[in-house]
mmCIF file of the N, C-alpha and C atoms, coordinates in Angstrom:
data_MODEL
# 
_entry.id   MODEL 
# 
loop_
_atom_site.group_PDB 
_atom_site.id 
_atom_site.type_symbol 
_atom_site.label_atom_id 
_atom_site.label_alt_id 
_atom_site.label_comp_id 
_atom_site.label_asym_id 
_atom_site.label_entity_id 
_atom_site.label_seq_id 
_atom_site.pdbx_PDB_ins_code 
_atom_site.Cartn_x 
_atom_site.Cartn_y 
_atom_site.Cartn_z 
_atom_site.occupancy 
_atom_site.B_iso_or_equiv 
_atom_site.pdbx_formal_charge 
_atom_site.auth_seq_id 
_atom_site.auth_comp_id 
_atom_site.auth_asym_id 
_atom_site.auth_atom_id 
_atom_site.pdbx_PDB_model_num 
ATOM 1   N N  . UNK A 1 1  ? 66.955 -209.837 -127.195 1.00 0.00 ? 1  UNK A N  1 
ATOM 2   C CA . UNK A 1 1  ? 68.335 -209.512 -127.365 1.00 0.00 ? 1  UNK A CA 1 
ATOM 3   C C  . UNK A 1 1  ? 68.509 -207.994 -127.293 1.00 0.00 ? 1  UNK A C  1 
ATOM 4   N N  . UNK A 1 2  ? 69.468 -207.970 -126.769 1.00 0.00 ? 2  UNK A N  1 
ATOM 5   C CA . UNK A 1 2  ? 69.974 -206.232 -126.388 1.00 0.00 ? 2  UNK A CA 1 
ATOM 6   C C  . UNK A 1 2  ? 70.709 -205.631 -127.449 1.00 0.00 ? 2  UNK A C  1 
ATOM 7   N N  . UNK A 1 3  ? 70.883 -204.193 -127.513 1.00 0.00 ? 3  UNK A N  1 
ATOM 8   C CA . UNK A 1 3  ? 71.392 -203.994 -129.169 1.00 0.00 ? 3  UNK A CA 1 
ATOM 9   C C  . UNK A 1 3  ? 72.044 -202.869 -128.464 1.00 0.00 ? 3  UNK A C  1 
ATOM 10  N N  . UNK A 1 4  ? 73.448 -202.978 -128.500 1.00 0.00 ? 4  UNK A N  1 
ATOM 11  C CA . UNK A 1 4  ? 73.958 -201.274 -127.379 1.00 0.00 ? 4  UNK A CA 1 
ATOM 12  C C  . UNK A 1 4  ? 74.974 -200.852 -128.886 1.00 0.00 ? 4  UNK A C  1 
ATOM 13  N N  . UNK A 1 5  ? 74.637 -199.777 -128.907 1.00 0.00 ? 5  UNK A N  1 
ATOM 14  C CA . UNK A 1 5  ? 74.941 -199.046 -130.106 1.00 0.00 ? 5  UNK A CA 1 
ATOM 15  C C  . UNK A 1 5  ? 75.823 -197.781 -129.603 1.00 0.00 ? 5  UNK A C  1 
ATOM 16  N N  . UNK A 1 6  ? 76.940 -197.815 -129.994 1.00 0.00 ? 6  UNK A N  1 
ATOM 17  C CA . UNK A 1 6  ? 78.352 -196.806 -130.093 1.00 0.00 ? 6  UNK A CA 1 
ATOM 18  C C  . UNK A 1 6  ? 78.374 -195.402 -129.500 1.00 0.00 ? 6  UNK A C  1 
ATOM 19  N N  . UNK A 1 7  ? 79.169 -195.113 -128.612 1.00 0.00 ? 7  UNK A N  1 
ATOM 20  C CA . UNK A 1 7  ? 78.941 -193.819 -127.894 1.00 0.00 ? 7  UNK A CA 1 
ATOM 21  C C  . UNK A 1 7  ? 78.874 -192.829 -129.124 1.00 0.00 ? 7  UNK A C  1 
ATOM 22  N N  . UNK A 1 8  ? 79.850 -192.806 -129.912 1.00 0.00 ? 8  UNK A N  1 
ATOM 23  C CA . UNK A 1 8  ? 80.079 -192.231 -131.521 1.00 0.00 ? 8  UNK A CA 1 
ATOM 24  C C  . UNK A 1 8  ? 78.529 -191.816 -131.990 1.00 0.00 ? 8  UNK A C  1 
ATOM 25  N N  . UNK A 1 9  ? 78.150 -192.811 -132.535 1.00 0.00 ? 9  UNK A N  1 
ATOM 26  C CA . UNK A 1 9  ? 76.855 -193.104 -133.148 1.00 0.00 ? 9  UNK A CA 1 
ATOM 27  C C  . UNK A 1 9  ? 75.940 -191.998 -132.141 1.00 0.00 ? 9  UNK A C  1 
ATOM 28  N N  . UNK A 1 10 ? 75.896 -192.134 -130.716 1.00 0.00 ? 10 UNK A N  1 
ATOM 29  C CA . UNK A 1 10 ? 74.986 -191.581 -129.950 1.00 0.00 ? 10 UNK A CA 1 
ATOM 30  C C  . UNK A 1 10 ? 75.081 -190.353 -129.947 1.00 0.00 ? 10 UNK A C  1 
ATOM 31  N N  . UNK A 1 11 ? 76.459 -189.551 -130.149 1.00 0.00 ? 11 UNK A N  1 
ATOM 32  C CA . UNK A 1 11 ? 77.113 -188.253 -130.038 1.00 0.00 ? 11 UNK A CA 1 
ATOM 33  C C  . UNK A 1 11 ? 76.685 -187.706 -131.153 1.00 0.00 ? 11 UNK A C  1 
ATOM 34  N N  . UNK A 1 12 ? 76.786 -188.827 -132.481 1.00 0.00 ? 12 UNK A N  1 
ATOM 35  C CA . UNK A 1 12 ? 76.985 -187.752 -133.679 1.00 0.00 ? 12 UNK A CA 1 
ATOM 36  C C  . UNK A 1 12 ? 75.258 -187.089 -134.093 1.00 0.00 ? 12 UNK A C  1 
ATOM 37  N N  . UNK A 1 13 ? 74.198 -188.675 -133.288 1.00 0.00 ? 13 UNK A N  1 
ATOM 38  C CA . UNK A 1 13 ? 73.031 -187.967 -133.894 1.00 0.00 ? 13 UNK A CA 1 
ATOM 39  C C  . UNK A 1 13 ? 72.425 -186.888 -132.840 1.00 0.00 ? 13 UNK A C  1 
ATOM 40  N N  . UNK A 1 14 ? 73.196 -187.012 -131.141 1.00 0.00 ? 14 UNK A N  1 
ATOM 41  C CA . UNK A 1 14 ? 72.373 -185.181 -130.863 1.00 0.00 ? 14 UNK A CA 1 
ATOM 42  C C  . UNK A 1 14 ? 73.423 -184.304 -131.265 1.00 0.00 ? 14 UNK A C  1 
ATOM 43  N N  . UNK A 1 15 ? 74.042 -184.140 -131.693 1.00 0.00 ? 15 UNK A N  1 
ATOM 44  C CA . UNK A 1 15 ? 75.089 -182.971 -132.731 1.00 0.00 ? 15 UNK A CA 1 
ATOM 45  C C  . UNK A 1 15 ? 74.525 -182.439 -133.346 1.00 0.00 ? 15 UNK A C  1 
ATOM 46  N N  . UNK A 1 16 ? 74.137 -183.602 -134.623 1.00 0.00 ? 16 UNK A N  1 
ATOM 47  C CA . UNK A 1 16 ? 73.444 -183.437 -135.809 1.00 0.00 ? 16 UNK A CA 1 
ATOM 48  C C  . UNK A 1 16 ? 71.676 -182.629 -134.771 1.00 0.00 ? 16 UNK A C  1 
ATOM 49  N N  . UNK A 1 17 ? 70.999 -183.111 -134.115 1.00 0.00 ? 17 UNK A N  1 
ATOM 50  C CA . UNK A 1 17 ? 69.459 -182.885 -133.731 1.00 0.00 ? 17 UNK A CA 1 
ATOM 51  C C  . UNK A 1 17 ? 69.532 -181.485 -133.125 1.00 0.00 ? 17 UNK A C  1 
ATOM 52  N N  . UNK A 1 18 ? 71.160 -181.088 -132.155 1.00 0.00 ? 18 UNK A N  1 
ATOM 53  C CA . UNK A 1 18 ? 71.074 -179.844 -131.421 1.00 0.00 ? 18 UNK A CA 1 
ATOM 54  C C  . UNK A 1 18 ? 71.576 -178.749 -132.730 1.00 0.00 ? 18 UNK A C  1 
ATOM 55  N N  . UNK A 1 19 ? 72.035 -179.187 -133.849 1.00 0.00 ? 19 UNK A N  1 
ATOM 56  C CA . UNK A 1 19 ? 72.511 -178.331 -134.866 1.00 0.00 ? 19 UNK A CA 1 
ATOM 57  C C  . UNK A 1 19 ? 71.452 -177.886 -135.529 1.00 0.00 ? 19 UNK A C  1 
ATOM 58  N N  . UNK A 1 20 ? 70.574 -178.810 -136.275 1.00 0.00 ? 20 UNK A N  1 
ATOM 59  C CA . UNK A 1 20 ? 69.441 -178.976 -136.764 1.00 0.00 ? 20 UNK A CA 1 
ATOM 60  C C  . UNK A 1 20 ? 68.432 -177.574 -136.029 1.00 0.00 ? 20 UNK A C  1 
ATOM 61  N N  . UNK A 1 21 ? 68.527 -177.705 -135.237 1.00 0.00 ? 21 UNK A N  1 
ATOM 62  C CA . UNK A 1 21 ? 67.489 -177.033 -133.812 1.00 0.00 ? 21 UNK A CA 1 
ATOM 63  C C  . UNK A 1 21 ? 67.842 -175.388 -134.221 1.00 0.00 ? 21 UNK A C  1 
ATOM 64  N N  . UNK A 1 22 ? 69.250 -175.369 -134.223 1.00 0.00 ? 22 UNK A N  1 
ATOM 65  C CA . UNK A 1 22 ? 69.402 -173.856 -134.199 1.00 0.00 ? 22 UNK A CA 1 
ATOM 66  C C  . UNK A 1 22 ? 68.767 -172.897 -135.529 1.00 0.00 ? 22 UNK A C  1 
ATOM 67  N N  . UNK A 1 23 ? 68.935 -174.212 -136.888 1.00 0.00 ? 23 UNK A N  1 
ATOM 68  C CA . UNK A 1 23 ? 68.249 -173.770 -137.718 1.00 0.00 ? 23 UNK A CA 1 
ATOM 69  C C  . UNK A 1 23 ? 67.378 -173.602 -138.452 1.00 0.00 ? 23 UNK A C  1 
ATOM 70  N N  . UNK A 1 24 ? 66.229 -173.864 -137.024 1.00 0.00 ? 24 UNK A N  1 
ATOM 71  C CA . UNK A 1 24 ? 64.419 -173.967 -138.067 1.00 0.00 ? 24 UNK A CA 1 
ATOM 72  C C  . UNK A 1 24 ? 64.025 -171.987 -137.383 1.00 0.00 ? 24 UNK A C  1 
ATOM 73  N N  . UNK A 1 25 ? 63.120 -171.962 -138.229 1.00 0.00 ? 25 UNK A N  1 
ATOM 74  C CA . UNK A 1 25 ? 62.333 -170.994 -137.859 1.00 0.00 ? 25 UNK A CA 1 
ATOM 75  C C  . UNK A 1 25 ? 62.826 -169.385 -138.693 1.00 0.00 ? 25 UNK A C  1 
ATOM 76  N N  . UNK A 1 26 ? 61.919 -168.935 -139.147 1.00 0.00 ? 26 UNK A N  1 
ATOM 77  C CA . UNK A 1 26 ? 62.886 -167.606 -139.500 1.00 0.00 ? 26 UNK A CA 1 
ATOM 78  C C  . UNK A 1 26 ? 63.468 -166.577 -138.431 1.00 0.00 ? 26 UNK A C  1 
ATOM 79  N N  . UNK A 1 27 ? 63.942 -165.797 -139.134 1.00 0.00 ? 27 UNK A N  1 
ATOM 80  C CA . UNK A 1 27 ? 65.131 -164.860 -138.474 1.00 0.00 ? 27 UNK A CA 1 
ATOM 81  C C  . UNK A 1 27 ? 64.179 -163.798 -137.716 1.00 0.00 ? 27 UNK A C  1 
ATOM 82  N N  . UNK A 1 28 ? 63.983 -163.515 -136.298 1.00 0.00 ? 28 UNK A N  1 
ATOM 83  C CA . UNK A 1 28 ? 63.354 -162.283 -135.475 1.00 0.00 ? 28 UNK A CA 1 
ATOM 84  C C  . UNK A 1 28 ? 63.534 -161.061 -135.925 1.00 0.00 ? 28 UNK A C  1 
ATOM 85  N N  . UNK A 1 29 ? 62.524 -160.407 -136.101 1.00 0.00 ? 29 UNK A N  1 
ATOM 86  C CA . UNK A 1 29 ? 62.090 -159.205 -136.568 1.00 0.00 ? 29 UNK A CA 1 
ATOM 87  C C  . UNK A 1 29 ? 60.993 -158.528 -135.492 1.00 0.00 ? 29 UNK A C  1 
ATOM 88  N N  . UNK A 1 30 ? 62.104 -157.185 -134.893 1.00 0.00 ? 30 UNK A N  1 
ATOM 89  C CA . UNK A 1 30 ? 61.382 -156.908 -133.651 1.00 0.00 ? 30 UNK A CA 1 
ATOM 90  C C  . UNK A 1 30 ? 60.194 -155.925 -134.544 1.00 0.00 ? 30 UNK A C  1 
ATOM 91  N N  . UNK A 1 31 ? 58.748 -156.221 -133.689 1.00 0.00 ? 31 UNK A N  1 
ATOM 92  C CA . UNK A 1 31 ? 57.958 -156.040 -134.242 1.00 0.00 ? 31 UNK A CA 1 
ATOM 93  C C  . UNK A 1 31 ? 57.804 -154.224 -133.928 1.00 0.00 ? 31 UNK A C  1 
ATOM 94  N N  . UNK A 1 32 ? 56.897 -153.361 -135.073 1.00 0.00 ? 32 UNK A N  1 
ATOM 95  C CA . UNK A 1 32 ? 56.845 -151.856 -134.458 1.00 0.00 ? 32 UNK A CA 1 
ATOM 96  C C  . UNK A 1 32 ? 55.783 -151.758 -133.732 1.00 0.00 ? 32 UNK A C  1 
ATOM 97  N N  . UNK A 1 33 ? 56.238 -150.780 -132.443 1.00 0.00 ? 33 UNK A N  1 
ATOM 98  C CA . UNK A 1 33 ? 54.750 -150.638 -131.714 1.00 0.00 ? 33 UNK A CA 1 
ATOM 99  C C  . UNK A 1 33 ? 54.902 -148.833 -131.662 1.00 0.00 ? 33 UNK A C  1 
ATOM 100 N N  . UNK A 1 34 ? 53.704 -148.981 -131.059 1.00 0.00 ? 34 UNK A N  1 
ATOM 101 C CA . UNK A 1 34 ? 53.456 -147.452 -131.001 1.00 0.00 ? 34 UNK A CA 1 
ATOM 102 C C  . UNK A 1 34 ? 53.748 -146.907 -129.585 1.00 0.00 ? 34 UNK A C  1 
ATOM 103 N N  . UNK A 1 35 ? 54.562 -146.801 -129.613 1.00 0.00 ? 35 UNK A N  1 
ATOM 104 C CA . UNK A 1 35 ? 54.776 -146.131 -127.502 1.00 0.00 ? 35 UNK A CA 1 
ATOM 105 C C  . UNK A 1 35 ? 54.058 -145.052 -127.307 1.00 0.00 ? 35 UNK A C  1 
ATOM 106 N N  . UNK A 1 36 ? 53.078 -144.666 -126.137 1.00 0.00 ? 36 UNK A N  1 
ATOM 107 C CA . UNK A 1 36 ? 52.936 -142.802 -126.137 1.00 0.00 ? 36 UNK A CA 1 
ATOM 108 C C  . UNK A 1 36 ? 54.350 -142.365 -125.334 1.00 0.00 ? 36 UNK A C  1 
ATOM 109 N N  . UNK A 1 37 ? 54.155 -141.200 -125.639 1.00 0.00 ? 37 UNK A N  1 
ATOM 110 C CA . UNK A 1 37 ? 54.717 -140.121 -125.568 1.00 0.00 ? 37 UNK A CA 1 
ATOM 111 C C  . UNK A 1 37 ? 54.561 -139.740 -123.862 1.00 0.00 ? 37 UNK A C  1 
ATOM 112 N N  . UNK A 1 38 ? 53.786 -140.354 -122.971 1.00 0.00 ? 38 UNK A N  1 
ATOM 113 C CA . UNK A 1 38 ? 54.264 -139.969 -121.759 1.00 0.00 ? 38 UNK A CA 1 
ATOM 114 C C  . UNK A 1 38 ? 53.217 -141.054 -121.261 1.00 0.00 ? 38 UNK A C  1 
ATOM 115 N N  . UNK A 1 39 ? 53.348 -141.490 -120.170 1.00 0.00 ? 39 UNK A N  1 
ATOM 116 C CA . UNK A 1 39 ? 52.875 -142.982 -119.597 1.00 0.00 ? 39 UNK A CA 1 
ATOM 117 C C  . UNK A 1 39 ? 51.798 -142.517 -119.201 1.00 0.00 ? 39 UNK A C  1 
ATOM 118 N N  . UNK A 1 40 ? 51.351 -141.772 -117.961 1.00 0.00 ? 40 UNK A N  1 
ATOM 119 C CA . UNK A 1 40 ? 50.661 -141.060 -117.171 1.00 0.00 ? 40 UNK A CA 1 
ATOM 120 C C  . UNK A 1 40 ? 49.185 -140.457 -118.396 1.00 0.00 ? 40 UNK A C  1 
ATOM 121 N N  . UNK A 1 41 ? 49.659 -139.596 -119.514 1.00 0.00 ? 41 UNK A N  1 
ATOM 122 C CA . UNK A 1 41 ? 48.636 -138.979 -120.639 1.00 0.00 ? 41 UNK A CA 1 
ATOM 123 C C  . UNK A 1 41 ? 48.100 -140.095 -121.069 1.00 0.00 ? 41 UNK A C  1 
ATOM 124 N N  . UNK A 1 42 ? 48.607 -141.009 -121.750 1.00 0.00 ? 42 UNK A N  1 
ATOM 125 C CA . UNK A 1 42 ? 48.215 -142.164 -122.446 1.00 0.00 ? 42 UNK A CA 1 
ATOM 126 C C  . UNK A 1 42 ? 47.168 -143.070 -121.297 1.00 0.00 ? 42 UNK A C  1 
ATOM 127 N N  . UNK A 1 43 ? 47.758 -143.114 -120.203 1.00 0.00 ? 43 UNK A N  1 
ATOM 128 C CA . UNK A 1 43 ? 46.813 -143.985 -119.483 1.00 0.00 ? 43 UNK A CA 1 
ATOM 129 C C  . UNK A 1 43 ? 45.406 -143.497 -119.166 1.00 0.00 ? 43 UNK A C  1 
ATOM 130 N N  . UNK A 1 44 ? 45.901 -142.060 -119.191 1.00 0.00 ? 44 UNK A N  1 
ATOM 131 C CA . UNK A 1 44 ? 44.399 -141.739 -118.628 1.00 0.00 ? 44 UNK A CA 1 
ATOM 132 C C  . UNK A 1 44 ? 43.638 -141.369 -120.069 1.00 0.00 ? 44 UNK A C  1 
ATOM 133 N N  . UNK A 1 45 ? 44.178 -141.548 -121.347 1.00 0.00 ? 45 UNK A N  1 
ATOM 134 C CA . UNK A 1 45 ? 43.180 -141.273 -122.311 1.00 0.00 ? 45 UNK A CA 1 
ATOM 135 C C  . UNK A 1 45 ? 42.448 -142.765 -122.692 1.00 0.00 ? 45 UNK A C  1 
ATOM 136 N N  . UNK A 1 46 ? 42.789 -144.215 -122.101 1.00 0.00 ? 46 UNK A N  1 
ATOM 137 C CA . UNK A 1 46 ? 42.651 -145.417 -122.180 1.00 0.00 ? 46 UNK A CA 1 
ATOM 138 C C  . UNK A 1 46 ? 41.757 -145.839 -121.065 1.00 0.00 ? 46 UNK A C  1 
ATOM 139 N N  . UNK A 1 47 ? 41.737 -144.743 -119.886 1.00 0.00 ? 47 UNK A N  1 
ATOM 140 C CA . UNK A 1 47 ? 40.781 -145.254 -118.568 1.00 0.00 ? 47 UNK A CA 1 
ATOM 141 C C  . UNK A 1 47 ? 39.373 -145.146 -119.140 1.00 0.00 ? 47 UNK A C  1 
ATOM 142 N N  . UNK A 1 48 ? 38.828 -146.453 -118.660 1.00 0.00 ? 48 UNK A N  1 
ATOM 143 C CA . UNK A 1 48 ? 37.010 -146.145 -118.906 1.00 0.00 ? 48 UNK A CA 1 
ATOM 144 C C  . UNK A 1 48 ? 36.855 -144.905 -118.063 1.00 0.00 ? 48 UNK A C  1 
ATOM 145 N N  . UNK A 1 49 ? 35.737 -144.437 -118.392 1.00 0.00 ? 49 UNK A N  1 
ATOM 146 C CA . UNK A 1 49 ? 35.311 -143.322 -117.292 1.00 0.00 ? 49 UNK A CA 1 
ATOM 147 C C  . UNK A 1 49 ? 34.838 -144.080 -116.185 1.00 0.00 ? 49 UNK A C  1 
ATOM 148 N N  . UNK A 1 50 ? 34.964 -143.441 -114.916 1.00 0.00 ? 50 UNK A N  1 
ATOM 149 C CA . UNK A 1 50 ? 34.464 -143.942 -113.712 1.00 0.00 ? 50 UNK A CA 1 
ATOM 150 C C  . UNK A 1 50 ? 33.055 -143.347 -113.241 1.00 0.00 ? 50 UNK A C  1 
ATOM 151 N N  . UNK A 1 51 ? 32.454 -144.089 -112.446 1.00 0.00 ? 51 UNK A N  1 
ATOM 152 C CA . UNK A 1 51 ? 31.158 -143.694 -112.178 1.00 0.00 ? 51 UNK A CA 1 
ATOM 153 C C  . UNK A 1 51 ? 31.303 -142.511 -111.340 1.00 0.00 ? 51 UNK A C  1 
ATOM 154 N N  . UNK A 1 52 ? 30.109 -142.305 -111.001 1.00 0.00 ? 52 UNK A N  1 
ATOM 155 C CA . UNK A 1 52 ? 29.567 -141.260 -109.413 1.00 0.00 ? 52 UNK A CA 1 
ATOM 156 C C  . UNK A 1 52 ? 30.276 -142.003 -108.114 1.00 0.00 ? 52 UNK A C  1 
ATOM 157 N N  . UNK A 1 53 ? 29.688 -143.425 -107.916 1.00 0.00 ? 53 UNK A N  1 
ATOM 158 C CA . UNK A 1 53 ? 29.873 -143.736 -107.243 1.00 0.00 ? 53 UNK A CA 1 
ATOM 159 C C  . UNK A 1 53 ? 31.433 -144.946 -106.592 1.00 0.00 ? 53 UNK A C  1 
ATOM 160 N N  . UNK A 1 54 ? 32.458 -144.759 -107.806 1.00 0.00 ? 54 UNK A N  1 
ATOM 161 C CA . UNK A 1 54 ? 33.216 -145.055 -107.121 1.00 0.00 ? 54 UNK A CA 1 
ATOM 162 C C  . UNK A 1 54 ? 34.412 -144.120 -106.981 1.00 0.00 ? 54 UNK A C  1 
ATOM 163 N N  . UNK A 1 55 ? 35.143 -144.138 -105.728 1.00 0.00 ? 55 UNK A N  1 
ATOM 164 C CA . UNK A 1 55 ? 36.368 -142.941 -105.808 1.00 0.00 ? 55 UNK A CA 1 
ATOM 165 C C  . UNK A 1 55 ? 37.767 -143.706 -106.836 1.00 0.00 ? 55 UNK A C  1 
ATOM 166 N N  . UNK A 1 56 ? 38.377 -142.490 -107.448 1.00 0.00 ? 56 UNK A N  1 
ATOM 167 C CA . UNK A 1 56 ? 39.425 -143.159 -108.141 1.00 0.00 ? 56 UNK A CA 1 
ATOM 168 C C  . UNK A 1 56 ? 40.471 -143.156 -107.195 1.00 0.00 ? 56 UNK A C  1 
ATOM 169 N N  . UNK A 1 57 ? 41.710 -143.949 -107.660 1.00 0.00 ? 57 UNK A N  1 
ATOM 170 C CA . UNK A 1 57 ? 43.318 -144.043 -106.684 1.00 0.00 ? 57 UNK A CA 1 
ATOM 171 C C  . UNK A 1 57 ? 43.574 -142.770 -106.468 1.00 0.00 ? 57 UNK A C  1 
ATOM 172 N N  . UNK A 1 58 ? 44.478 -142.415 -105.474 1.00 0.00 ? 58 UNK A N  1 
ATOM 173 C CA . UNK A 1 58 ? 44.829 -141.050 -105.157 1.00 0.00 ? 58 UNK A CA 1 
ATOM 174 C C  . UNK A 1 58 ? 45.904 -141.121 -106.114 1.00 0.00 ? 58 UNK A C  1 
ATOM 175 N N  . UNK A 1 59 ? 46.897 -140.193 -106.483 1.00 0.00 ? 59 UNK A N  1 
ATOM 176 C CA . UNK A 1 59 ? 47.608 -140.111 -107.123 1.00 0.00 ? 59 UNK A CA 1 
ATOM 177 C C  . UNK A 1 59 ? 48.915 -139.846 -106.630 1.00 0.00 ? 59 UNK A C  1 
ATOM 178 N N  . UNK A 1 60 ? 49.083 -139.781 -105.094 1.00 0.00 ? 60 UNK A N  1 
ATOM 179 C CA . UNK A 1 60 ? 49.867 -140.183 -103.994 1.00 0.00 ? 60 UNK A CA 1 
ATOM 180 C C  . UNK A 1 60 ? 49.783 -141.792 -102.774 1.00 0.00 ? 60 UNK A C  1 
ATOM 181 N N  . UNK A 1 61 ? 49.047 -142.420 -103.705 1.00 0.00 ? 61 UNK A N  1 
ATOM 182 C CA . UNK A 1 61 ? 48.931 -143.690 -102.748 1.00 0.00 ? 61 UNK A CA 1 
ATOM 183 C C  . UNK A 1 61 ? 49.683 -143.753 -101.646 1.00 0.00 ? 61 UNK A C  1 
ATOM 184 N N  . UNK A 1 62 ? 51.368 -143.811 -102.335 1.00 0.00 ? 62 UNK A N  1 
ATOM 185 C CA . UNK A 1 62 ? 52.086 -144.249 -101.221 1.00 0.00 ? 62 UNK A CA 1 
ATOM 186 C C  . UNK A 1 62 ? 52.175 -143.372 -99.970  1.00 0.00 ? 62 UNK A C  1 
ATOM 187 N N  . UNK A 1 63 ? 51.762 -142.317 -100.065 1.00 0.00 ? 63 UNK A N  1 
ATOM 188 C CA . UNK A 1 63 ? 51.884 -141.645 -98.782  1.00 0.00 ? 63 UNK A CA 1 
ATOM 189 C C  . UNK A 1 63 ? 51.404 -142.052 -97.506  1.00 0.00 ? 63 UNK A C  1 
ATOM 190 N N  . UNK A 1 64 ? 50.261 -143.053 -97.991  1.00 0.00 ? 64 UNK A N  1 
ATOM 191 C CA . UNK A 1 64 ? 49.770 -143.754 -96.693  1.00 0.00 ? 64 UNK A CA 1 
ATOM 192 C C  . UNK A 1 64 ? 50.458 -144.590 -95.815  1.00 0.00 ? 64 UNK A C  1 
ATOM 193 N N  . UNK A 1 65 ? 52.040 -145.137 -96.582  1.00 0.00 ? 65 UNK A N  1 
ATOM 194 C CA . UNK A 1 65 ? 52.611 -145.871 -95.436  1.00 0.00 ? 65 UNK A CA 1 
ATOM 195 C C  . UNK A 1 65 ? 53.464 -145.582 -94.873  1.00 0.00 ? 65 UNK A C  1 
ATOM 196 N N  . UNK A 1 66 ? 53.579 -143.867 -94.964  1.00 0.00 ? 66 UNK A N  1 
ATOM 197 C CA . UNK A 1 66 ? 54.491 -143.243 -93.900  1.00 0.00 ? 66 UNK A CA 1 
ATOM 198 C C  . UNK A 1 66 ? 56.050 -143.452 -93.894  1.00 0.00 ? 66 UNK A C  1 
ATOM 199 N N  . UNK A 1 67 ? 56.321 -143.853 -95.154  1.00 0.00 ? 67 UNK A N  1 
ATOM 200 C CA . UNK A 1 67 ? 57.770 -143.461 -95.345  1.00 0.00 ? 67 UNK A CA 1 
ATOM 201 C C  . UNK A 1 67 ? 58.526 -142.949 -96.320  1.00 0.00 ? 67 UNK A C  1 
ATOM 202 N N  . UNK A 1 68 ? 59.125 -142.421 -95.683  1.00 0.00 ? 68 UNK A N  1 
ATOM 203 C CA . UNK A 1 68 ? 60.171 -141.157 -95.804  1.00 0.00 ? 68 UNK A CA 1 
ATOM 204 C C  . UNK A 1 68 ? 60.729 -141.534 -97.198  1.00 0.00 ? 68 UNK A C  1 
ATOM 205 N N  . UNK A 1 69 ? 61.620 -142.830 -97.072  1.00 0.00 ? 69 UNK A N  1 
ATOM 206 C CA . UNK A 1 69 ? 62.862 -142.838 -97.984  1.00 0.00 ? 69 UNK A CA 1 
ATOM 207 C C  . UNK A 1 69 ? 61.980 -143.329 -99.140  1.00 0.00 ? 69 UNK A C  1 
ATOM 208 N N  . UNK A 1 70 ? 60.633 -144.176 -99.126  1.00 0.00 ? 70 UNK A N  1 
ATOM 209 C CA . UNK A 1 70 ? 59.244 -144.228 -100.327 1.00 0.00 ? 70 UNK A CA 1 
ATOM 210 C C  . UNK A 1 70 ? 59.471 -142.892 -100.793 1.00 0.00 ? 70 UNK A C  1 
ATOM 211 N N  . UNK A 1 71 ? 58.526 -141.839 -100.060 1.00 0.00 ? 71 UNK A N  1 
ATOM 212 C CA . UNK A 1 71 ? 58.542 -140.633 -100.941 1.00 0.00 ? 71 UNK A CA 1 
ATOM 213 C C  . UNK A 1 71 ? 59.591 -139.735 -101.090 1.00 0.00 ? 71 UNK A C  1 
ATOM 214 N N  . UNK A 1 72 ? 60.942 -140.341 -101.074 1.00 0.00 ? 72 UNK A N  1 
ATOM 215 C CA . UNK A 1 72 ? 61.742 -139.445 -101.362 1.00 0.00 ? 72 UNK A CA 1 
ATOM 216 C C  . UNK A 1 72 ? 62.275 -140.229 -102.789 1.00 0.00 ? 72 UNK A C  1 
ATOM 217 N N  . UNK A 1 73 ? 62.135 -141.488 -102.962 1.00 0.00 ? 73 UNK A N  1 
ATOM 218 C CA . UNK A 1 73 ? 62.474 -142.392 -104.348 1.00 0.00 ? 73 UNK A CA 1 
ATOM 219 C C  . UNK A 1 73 ? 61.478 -141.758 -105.002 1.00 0.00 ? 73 UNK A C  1 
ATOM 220 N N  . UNK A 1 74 ? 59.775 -141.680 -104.587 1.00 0.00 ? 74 UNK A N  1 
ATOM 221 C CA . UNK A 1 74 ? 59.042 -141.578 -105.690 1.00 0.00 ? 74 UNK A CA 1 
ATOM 222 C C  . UNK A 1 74 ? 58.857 -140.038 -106.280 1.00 0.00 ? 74 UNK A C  1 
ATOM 223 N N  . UNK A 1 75 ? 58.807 -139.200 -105.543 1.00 0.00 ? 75 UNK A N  1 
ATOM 224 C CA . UNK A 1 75 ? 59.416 -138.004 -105.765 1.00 0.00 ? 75 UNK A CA 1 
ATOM 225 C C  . UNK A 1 75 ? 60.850 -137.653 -106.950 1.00 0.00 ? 75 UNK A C  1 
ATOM 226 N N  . UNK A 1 76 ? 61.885 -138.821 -106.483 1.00 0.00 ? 76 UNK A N  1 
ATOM 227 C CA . UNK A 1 76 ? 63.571 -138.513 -107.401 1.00 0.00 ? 76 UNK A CA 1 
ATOM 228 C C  . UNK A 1 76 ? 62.572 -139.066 -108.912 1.00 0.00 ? 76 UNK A C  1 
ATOM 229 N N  . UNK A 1 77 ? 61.577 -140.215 -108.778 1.00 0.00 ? 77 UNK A N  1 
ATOM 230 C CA . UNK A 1 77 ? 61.723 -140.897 -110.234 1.00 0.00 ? 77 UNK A CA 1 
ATOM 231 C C  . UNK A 1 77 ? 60.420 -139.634 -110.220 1.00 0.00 ? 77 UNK A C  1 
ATOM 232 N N  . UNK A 1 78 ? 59.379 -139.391 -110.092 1.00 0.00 ? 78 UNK A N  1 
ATOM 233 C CA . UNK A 1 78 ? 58.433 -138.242 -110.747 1.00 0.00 ? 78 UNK A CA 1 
ATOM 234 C C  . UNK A 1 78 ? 59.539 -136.798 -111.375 1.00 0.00 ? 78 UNK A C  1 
# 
């Protein structure tokens, strides 16, 4: 036997389940971090040292692909 139970009934308990929902968990508390003070210093006090034998990134990469309006963005943001 089939048992079809009330649109009402169906509405009121995800109401009640999507209401419920909003209020588990405690309240967000953005956590403190420590930012450095300039991206570039910080990274390189965090790089392992590199060997003899491998070369590091240039510090102009993009120059290798020969465009203009590249190094004229990366240039405005440096």
């Amino acid at each position: 036997m089939t048992r079809h139970y009330p649109r009402s009934l169906i509405g009121l308990l995800l109401s009640a389940g999507i209401l419920t929902g909003c209020a588990v968990g405690p309240d967000y508390e953005r956590p403190n971090t420590n930012n450095p003070e300039s991206f570039r210093s910080a990274a390189a006090s965090l790089a392992p040292t590199i060997s003899s034998d491998v070369q590091p990134a240039s510090d102009s990469w993009w120059q290798g692909f020969n465009d203009q309006v590249l190094n004229e963005l990366i240039e405005a943001g440096l």
